[in-house]
Backbone as JSON Lines, residues from 0, in Angstrom:
{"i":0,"aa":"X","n":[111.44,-112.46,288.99],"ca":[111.27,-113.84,289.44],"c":[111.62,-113.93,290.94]}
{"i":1,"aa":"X","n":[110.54,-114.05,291.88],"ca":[110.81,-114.36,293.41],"c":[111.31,-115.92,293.47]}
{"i":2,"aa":"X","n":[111.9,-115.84,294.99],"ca":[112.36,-116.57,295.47],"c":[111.59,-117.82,295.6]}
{"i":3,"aa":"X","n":[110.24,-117.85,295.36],"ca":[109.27,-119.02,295.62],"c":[109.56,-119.7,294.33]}
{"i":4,"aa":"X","n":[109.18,-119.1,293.17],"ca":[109.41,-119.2,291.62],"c":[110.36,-120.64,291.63]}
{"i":5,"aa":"X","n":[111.42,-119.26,291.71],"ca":[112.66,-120.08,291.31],"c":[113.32,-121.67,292.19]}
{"i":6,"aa":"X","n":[112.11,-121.57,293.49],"ca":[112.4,-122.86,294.22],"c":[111.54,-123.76,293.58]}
{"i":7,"aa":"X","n":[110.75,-123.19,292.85],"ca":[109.26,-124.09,292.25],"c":[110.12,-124.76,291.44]}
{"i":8,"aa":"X","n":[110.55,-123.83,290.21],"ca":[111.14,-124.44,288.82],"c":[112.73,-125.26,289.37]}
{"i":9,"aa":"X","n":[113.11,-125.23,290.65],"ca":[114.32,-125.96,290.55],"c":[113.61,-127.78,291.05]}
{"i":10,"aa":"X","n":[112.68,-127.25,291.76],"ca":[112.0,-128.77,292.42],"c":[111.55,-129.61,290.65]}
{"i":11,"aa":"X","n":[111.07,-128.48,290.27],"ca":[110.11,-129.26,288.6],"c":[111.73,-129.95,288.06]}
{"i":12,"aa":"X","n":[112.49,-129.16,287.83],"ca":[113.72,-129.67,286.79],"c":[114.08,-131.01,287.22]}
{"i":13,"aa":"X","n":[114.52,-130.73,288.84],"ca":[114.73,-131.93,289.54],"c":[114.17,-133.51,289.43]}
{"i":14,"aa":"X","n":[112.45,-132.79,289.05],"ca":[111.73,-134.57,289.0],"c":[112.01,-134.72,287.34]}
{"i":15,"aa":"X","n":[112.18,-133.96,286.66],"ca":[112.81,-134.24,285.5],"c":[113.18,-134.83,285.09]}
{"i":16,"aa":"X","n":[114.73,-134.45,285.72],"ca":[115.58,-135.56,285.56],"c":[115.17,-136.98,286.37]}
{"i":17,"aa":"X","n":[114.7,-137.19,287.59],"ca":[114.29,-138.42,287.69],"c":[113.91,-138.65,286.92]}
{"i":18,"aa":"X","n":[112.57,-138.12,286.22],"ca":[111.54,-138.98,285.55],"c":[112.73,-139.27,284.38]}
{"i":19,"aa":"X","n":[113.72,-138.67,283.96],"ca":[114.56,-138.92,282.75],"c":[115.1,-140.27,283.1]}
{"i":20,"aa":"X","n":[115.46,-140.24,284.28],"ca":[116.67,-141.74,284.46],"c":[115.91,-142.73,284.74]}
{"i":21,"aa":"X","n":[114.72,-143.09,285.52],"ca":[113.45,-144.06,285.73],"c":[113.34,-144.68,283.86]}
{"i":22,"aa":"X","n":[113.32,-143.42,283.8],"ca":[112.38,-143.71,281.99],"c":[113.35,-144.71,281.26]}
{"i":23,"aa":"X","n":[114.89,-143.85,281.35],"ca":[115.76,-144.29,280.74],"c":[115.99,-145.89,280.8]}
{"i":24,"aa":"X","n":[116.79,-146.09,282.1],"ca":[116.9,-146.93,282.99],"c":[115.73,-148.46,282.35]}
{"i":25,"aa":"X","n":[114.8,-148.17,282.56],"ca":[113.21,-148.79,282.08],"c":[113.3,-149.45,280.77]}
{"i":26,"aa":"X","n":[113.8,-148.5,280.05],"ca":[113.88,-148.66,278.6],"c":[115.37,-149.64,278.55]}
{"i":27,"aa":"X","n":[115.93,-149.46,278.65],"ca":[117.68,-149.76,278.89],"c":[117.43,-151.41,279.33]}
{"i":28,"aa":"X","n":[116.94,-151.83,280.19],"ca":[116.82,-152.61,281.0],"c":[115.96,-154.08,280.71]}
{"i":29,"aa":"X","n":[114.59,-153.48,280.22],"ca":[114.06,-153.99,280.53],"c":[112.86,-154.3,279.07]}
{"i":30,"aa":"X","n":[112.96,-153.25,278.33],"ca":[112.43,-152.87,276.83],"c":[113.21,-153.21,275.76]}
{"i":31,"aa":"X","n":[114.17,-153.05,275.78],"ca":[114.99,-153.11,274.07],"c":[115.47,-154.68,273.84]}
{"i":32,"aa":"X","n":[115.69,-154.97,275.57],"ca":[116.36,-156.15,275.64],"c":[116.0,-157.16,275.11]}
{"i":33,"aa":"X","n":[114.61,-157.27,274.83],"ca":[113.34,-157.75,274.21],"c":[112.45,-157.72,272.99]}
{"i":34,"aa":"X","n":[113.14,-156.34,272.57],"ca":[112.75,-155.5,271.29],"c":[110.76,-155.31,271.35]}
{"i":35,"aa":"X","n":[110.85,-154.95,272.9],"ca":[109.45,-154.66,273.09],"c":[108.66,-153.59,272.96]}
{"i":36,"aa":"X","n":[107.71,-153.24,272.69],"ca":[107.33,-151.94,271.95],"c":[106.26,-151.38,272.64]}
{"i":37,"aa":"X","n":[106.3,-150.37,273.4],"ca":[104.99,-149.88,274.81],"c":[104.52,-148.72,274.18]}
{"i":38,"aa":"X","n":[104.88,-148.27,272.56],"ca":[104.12,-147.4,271.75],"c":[105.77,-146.35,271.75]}
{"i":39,"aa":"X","n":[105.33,-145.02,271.71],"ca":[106.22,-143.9,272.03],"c":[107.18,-144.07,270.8]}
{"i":40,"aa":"X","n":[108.53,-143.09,270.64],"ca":[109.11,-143.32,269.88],"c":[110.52,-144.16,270.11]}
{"i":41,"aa":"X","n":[110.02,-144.79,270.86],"ca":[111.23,-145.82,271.57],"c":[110.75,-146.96,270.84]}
{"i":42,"aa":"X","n":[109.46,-147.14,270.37],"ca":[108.54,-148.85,270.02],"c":[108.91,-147.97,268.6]}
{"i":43,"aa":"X","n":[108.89,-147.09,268.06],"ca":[109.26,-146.92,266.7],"c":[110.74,-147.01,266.31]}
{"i":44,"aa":"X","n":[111.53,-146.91,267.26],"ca":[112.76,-147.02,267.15],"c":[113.3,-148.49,266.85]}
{"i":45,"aa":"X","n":[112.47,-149.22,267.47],"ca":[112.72,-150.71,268.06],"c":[112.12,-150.61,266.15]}
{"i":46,"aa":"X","n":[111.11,-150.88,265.78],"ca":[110.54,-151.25,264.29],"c":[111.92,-150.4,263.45]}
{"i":47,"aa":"X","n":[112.15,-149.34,263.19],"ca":[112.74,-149.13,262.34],"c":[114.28,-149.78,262.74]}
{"i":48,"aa":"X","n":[114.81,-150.25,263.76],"ca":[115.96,-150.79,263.76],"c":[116.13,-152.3,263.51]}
{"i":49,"aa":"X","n":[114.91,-152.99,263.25],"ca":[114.99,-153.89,261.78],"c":[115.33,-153.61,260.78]}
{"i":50,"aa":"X","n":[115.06,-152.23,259.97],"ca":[115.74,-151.88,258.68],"c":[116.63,-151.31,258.6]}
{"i":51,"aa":"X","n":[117.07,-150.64,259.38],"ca":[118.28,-149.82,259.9],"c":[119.61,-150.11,260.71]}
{"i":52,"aa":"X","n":[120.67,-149.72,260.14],"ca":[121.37,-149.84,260.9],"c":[121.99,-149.26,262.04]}
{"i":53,"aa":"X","n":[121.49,-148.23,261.91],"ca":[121.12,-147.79,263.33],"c":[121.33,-148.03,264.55]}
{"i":54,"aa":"X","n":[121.58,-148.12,265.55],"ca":[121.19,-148.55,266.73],"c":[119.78,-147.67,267.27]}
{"i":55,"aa":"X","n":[118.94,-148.31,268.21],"ca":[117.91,-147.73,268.6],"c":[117.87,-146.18,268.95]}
{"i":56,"aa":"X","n":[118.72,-146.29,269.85],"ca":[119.27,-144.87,270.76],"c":[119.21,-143.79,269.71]}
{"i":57,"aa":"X","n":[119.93,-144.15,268.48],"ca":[119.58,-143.05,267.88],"c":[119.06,-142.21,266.66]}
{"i":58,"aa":"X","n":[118.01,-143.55,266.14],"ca":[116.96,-143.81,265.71],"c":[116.0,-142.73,266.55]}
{"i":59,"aa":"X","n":[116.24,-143.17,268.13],"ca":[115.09,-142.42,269.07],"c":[115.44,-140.75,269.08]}
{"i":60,"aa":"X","n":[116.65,-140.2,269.21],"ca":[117.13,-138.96,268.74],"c":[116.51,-138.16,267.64]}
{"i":61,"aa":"X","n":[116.9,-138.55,266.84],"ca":[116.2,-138.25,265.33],"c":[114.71,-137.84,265.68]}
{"i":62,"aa":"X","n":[114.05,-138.65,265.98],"ca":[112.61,-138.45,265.7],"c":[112.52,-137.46,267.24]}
{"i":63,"aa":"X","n":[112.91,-137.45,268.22],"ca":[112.65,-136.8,269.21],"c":[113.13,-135.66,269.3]}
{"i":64,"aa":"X","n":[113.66,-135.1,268.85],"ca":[114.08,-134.12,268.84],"c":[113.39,-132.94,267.44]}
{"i":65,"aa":"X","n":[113.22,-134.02,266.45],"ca":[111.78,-133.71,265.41],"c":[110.92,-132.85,266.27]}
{"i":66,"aa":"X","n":[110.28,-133.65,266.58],"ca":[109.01,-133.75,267.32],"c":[109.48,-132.41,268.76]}
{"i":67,"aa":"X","n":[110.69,-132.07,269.37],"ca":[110.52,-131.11,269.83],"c":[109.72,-129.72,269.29]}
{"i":68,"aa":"X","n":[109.91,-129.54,268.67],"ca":[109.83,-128.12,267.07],"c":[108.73,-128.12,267.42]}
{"i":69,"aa":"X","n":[107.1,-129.16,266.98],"ca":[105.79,-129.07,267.18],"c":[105.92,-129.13,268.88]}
{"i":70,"aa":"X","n":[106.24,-129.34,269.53],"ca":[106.2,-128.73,271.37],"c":[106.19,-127.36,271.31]}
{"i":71,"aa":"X","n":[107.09,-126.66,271.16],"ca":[107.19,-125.42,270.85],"c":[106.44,-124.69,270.27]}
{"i":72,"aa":"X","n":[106.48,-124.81,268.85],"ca":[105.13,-124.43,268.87],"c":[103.67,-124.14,268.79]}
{"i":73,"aa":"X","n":[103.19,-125.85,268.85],"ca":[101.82,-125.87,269.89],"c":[101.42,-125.97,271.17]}
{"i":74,"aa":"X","n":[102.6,-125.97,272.12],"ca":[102.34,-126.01,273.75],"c":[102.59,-124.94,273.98]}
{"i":75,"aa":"X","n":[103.5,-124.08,273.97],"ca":[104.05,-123.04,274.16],"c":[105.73,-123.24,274.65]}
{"i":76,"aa":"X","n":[106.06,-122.07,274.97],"ca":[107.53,-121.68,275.08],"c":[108.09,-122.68,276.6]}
{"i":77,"aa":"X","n":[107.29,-122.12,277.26],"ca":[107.47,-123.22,278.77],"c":[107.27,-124.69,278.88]}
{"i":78,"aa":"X","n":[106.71,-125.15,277.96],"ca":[105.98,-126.29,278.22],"c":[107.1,-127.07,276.83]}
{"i":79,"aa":"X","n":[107.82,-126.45,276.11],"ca":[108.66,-126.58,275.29],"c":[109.57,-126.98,275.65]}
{"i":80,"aa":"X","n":[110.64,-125.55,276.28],"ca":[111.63,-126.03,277.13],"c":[111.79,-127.11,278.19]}
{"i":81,"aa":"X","n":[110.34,-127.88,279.43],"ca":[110.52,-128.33,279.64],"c":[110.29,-129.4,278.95]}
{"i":82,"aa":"X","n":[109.88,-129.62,277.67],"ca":[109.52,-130.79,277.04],"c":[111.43,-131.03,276.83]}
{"i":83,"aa":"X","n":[111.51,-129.96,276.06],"ca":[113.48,-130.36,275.31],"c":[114.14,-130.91,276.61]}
{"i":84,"aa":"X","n":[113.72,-130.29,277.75],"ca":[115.0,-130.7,278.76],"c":[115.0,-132.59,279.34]}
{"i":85,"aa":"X","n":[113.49,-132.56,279.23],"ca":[113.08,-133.87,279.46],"c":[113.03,-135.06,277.83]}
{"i":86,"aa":"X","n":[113.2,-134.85,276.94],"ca":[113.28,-135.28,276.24],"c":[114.68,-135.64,275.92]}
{"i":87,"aa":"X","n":[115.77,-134.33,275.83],"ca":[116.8,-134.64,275.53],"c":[117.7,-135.17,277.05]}
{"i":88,"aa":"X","n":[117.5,-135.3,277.61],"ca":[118.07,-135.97,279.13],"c":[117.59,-137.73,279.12]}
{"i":89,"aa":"X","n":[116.22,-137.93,278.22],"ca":[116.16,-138.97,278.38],"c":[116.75,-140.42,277.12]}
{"i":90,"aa":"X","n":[116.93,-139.38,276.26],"ca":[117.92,-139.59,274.94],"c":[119.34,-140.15,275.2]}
{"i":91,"aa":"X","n":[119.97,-139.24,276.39],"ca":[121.23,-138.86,276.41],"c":[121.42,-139.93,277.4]}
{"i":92,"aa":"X","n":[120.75,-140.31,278.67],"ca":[120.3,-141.18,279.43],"c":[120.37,-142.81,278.88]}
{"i":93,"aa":"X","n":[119.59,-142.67,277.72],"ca":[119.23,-144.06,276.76],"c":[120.87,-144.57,275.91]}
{"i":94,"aa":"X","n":[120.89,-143.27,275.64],"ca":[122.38,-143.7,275.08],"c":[123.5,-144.46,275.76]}
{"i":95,"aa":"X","n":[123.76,-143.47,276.82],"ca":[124.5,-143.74,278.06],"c":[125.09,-144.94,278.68]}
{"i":96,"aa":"X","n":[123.47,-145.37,278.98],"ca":[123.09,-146.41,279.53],"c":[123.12,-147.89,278.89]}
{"i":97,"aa":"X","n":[122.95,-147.53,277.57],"ca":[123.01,-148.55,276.57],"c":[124.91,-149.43,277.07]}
{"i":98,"aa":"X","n":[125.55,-148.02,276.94],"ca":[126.72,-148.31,276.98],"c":[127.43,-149.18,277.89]}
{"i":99,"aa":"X","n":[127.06,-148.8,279.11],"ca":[127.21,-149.01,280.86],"c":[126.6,-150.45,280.67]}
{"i":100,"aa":"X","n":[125.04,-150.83,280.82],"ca":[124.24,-152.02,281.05],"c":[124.82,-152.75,279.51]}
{"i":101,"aa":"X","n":[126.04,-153.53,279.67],"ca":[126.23,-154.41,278.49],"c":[126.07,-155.85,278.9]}
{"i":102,"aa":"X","n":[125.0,-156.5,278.95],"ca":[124.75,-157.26,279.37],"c":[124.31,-158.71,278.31]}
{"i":103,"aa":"X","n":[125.08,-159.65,278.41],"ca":[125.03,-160.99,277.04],"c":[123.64,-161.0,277.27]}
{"i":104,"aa":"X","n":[122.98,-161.3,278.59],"ca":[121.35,-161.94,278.17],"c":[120.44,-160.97,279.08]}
{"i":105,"aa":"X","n":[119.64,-160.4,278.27],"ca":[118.3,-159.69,279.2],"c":[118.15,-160.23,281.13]}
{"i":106,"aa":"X","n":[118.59,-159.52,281.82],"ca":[118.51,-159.25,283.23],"c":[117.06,-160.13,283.61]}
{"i":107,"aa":"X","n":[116.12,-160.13,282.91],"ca":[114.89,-160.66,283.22],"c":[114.25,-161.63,281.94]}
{"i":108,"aa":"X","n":[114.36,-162.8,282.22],"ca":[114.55,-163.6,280.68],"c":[113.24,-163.65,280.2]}
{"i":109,"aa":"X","n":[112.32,-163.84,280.92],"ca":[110.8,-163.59,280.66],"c":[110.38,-162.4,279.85]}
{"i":110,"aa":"X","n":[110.16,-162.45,278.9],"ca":[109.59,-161.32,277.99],"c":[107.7,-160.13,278.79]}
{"i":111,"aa":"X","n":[107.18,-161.45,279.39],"ca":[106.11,-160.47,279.7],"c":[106.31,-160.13,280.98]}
{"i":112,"aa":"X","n":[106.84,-160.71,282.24],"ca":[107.64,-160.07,283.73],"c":[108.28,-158.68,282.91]}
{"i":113,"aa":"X","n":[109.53,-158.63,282.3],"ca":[110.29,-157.75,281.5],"c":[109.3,-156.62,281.25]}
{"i":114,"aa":"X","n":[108.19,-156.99,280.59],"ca":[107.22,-156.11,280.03],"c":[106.14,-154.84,280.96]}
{"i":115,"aa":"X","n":[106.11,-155.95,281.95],"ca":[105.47,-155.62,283.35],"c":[106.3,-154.65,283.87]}
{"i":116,"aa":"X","n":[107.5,-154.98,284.67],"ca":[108.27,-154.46,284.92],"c":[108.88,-153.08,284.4]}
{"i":117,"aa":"X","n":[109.11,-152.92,283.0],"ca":[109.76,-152.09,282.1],"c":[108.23,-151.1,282.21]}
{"i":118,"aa":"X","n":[106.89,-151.55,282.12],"ca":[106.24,-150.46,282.13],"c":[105.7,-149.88,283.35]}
{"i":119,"aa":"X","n":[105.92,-150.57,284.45],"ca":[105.35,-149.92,285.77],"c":[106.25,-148.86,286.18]}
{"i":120,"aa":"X","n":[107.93,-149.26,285.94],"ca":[109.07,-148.04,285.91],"c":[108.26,-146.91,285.25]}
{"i":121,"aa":"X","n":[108.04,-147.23,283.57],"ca":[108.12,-145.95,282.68],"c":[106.75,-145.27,283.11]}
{"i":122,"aa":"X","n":[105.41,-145.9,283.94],"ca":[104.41,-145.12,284.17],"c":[104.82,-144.16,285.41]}
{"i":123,"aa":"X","n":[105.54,-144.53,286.64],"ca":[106.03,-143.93,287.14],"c":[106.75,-142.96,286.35]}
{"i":124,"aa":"X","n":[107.98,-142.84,285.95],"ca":[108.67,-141.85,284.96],"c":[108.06,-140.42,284.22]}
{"i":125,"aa":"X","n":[107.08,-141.34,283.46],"ca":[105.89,-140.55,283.08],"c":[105.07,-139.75,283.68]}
{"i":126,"aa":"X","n":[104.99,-140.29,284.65],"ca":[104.1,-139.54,285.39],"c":[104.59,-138.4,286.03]}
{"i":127,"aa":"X","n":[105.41,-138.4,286.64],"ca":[106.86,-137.69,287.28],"c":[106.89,-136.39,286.25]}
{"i":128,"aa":"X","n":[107.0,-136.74,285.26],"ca":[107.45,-135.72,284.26],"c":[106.13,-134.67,283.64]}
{"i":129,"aa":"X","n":[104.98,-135.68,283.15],"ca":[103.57,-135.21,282.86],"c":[102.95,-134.56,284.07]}
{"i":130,"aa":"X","n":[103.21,-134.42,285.1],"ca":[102.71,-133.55,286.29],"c":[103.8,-132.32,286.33]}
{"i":131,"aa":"X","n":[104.84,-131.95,285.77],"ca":[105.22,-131.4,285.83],"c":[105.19,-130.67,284.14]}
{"i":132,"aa":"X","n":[104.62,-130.81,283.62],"ca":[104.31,-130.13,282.46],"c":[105.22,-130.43,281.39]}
{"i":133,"aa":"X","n":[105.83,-131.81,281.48],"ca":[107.36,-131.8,280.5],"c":[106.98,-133.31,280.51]}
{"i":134,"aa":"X","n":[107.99,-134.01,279.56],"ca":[107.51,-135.39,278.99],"c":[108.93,-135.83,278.75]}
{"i":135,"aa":"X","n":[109.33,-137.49,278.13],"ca":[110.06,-137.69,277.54],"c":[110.4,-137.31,275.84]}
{"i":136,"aa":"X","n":[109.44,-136.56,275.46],"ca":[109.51,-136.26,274.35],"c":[108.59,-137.67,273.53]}
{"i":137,"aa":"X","n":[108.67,-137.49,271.85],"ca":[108.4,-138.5,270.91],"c":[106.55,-138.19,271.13]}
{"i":138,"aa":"X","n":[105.84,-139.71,271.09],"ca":[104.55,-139.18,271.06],"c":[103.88,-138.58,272.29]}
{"i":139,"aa":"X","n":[104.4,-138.7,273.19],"ca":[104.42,-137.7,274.83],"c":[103.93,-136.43,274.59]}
{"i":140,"aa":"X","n":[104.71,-136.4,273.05],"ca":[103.76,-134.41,272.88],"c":[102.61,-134.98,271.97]}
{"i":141,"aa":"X","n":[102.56,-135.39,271.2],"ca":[101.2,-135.72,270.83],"c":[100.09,-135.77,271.92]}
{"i":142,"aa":"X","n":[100.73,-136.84,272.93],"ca":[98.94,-136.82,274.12],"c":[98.95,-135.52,274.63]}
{"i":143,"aa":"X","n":[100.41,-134.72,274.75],"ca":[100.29,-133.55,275.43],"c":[98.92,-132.62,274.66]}
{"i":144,"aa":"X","n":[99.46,-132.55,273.11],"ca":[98.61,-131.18,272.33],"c":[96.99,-131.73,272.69]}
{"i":145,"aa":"X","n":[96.64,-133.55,272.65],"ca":[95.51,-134.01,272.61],"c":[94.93,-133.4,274.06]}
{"i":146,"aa":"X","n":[95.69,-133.68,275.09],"ca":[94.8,-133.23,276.36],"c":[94.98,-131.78,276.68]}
{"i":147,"aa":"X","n":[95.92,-131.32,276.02],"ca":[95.75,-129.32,275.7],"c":[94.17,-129.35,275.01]}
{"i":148,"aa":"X","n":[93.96,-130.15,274.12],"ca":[92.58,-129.31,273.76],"c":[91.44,-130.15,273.6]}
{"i":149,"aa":"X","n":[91.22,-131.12,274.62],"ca":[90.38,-132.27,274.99],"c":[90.63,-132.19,276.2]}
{"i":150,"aa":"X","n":[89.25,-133.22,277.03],"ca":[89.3,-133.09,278.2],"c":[89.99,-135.02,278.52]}
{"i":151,"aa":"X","n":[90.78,-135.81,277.47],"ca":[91.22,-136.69,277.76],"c":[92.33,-136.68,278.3]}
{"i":152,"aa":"X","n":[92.29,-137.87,279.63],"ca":[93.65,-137.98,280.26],"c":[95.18,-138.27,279.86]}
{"i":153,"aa":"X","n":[95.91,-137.8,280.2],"ca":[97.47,-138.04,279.59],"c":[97.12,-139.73,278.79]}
{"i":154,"aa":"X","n":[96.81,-139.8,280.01],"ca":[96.93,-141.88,279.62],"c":[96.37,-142.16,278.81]}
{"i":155,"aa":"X","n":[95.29,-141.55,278.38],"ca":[94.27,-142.4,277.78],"c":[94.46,-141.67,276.09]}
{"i":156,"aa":"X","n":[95.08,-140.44,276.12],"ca":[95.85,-140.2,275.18],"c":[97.18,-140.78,274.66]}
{"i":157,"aa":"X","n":[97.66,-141.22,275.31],"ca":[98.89,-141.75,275.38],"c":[98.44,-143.29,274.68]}
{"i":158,"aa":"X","n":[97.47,-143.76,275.21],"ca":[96.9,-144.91,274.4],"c":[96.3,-144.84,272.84]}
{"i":159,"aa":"X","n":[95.86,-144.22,272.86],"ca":[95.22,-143.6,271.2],"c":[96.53,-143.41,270.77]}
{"i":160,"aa":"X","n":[97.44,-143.01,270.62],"ca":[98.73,-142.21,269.96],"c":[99.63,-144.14,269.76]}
{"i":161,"aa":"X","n":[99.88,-144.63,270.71],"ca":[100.57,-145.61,270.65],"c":[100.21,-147.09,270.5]}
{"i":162,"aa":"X","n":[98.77,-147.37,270.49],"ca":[98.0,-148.34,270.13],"c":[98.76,-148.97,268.78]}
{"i":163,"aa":"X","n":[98.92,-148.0,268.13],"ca":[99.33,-148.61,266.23],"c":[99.89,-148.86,266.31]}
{"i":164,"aa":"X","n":[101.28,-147.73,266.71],"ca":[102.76,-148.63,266.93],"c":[102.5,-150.39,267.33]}
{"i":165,"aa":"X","n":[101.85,-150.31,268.56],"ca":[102.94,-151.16,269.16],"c":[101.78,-152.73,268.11]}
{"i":166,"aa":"X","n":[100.51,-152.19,267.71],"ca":[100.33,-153.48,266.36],"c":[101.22,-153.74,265.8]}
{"i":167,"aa":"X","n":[101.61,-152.44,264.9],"ca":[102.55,-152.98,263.65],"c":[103.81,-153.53,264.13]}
{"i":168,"aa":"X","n":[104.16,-152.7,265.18],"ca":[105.41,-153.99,265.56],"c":[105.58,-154.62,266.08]}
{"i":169,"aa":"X","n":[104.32,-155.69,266.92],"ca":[103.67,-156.5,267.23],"c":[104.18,-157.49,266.09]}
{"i":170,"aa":"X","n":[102.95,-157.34,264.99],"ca":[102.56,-158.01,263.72],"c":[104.15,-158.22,263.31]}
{"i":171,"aa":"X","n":[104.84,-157.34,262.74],"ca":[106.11,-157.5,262.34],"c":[107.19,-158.17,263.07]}
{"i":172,"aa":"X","n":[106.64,-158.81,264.32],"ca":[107.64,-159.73,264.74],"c":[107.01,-160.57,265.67]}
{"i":173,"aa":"X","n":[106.33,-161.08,266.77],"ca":[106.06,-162.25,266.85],"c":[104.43,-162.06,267.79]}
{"i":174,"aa":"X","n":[104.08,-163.21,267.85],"ca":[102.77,-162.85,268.92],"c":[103.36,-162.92,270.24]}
{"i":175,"aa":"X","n":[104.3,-163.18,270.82],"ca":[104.95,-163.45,272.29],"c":[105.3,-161.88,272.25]}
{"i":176,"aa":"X","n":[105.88,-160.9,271.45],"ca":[106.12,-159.72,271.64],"c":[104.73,-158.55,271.27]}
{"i":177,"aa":"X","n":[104.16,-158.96,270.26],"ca":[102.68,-158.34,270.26],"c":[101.86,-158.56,271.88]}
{"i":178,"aa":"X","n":[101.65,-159.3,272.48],"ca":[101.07,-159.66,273.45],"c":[101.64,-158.75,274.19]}
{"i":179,"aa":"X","n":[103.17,-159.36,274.68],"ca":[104.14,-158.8,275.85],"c":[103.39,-156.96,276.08]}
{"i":180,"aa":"X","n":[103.42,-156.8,274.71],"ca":[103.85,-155.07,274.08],"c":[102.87,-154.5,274.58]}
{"i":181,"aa":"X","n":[101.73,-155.05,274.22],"ca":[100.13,-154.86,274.16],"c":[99.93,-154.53,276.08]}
{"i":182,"aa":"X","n":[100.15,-155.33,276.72],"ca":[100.42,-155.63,278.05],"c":[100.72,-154.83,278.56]}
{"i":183,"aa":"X","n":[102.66,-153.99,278.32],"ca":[103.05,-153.4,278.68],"c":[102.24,-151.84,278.24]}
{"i":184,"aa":"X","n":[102.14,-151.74,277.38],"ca":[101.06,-150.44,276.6],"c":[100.36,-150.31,278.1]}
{"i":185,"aa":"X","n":[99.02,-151.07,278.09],"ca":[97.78,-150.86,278.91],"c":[98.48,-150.43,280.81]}
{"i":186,"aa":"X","n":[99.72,-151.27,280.98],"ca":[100.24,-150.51,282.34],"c":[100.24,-149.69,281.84]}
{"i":187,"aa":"X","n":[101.6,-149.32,281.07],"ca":[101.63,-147.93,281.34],"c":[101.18,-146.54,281.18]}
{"i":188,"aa":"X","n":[100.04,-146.66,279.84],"ca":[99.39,-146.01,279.75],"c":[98.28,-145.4,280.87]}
{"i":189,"aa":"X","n":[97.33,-146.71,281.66],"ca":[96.44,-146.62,283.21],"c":[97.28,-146.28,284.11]}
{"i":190,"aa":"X","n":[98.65,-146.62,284.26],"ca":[99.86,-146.38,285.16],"c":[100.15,-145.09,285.56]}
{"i":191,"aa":"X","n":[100.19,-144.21,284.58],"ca":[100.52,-142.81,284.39],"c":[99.31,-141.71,284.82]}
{"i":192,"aa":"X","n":[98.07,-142.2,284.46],"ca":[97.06,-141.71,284.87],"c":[96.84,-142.19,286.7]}
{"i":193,"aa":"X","n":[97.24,-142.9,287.09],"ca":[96.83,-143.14,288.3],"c":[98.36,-142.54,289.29]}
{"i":194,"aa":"X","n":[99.3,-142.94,288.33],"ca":[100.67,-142.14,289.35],"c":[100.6,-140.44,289.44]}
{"i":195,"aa":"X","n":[99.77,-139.57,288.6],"ca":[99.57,-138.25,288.39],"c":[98.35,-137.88,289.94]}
{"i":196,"aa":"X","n":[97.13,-138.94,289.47],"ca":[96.34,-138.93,290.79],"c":[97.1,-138.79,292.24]}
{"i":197,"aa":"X","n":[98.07,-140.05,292.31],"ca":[98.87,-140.07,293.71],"c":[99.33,-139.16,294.11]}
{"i":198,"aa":"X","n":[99.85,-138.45,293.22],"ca":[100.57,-136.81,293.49],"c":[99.86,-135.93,293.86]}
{"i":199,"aa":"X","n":[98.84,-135.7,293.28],"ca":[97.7,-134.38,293.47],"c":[97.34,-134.51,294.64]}
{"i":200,"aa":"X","n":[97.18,-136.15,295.12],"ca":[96.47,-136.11,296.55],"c":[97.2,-135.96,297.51]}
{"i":201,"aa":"X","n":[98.65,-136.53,297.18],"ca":[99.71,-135.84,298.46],"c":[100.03,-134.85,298.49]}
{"i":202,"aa":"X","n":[99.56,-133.56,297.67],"ca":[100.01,-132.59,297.35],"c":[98.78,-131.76,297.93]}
{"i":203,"aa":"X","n":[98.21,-132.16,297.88],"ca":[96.44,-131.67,298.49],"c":[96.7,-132.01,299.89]}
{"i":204,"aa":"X","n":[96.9,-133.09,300.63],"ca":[97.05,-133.19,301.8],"c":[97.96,-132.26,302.42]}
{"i":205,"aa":"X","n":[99.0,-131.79,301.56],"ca":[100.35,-130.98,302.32],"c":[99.34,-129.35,302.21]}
């Protein structure tokens, strides 16, 4: 492993973890506060922590860390590890943060601003992380395996995968949060696809 390598993979880890704390942060902030659902296994977390007692955070554990196992192995070994590192950073992040941001009333009282907001962060985040071959984990590897063997974009995979979610838990709790959800979905899903573009082209220019 040369010296270029190993400056490559320390720059990748690096946006990592951004994309981990953006994501987190996003979610923490601006998503749960609301019990808003932008698909992923964060909008499944939010549905099953109606029946559960649970708290979200680790509701979202459980299934994400599931779902590492099929990273591994249908992406491969690299694309694994950085899936676990970005997945479990953004877990650990969610938790964290939960703790720290204790806040009596949602920071942003508006449910669809909130929604806006919470997903323009997480398309950024996303994006950050999906250009670097690693994700937050949950259905993140699903669009991953879909655009491994399709020529569809992260995003637009990312939409197919989380469309249902965020119905059913839409339907299961109000049309002001179906809407909000729905909303937030379509940023961030087009969000992610266009923050991946921004990169390539500053990256092309350098």
């Amino acid at each position: 492993m040369n010296g270029k390598h190993i400056q490559t993979l320390i720059i990748e880890y690096l946006l990592i973890i951004l994309g981990s704390v953006f994501y987190a942060t996003s979610t923490v902030l601006f998503i749960f506060p609301h019990l808003l659902l932008l698909g992923g296994t964060s909008g499944i977390s939010v549905i099953l922590n109606a029946f559960l007692s649970f708290s979200p955070a680790s509701i979202l554990m459980v299934i994400n860390f599931s779902l590492i196992i099929v990273a591994f192995i249908v992406l491969g070994k690299d694309m694994g590890i950085k899936t676990l590192v970005g997945s479990a950073l953004t877990t650990v992040f969610i938790g964290f943060f939960e703790k720290i941001f204790c806040f009596e009333n949602p920071i942003v009282q508006n449910q669809y601003i909130s929604a806006v907001i919470g997903a323009v962060i997480i398309a950024l985040a996303s994006g950050i992380m999906f250009y670097v071959q690693s994700s937050s984990g949950g259905t993140d590897v699903i669009a991953l395996i879909i655009q491994k063997f399709t020529s569809i974009k992260i995003g637009k995979a990312l939409l197919i995968t989380d469309v249902l979610i965020v119905i059913i838990g839409g339907l299961l709790s109000n049309k002001v949060i179906l809407i909000s959800s729905f909303l937030g979905l379509l940023i961030k899903t087009l969000g992610i696809d266009l923050v991946i573009k921004i990169i390539k082209k500053r990256l092309v220019k350098k």
